[in-house]
C-alpha positions in Angstrom: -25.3 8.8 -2.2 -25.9 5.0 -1.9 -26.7 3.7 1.7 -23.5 2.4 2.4 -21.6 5.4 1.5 -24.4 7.2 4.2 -23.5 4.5 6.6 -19.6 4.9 6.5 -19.9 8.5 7.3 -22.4 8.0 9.9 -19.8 5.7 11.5 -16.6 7.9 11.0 -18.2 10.5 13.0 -19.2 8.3 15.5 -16.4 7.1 16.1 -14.2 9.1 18.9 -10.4 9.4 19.3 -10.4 6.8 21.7 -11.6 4.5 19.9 -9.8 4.9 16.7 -6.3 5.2 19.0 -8.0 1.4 20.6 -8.4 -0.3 17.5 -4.9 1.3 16.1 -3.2 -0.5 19.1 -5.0 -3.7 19.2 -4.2 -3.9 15.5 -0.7 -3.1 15.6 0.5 -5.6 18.7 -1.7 -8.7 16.6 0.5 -8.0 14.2 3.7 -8.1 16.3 4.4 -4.3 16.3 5.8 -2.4 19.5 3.7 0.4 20.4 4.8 3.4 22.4 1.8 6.1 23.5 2.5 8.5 26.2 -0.4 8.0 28.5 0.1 11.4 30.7 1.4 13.7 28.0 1.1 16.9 30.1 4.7 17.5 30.6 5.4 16.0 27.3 6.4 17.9 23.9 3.4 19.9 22.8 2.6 18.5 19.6 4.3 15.3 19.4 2.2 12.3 17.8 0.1 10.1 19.7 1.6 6.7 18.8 5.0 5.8 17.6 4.8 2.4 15.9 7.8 0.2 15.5 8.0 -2.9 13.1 10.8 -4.9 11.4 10.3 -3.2 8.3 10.2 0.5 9.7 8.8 3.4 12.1 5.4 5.2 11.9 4.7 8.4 13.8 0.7 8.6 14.0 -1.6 11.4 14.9 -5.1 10.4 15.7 -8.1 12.4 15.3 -11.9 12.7 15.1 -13.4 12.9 11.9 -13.8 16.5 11.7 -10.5 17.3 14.3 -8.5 19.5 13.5 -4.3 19.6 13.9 -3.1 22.7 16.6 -0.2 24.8 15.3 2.3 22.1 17.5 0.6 19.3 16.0 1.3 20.5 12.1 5.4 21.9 13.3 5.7 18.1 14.7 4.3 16.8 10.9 6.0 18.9 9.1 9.5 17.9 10.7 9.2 14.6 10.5 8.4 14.5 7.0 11.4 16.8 6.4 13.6 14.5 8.4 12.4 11.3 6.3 12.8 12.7 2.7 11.0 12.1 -0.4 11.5 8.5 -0.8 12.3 7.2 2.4 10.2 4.2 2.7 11.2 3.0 6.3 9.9 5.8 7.9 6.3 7.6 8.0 3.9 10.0 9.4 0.4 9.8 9.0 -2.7 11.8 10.3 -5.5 8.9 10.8 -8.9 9.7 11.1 -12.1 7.7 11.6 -12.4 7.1 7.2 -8.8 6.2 7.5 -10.0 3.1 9.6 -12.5 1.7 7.9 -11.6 2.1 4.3 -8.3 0.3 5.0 -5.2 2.9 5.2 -4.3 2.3 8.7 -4.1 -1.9 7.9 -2.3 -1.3 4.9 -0.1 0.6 7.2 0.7 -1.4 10.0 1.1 -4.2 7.8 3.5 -2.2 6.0 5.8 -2.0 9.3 5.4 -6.0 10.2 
């Protein structure tokens, strides 16, 4: 394993929720993106994604987690419906699971910019 492979994974574990859900959000309204996260979800939908992103060129449902988190039961139903609701090919429209290694090798940019 080179060093900066060691470093990388070092850093995604690091890395907390929070943080990832910060960047996410800073990243996505300097691109021009509208950003909905419901701050108090304890009388919310179990399950539902943290952040739905909205963009001239389409809609992305995003669950954050650590590294190593893992999706609850609600969290997979939530998933799974969406990406039944979008189809195969719908390019428009997307759900993602972003973790830590999702950040730093790129997906999330290549995301967001996708929606702006």
């Amino acid at each position: 394993m080179s060093e900066s492979t060691a470093a990388r994974r070092v850093l995604n574990h690091l890395m907390s929720e929070r943080d990832l859900q910060d960047g996410v959000v800073q990243l996505a309204r300097s691109l021009g993106l509208l950003v909905f996260h419901d701050y108090d979800s304890r009388r919310s939908e179990s399950g539902f994604p943290d952040l739905v992103i909205v963009g001239p060129r389409g809609v992305a449902f995003i669950e954050l987690k650590r590294q190593s988190g893992k999706l609850t039961t609600e969290q997979k139903a939530w998933g799974a419906a969406l990406q039944a609701s979008m189809g195969r090919y719908d390019a428009r429209h997307s759900y993602n699971v972003f973790r830590p290694h999702d950040w730093h090798e790129g997906s999330v940019d290549e995301e967001l910019r996708r929606l702006a």
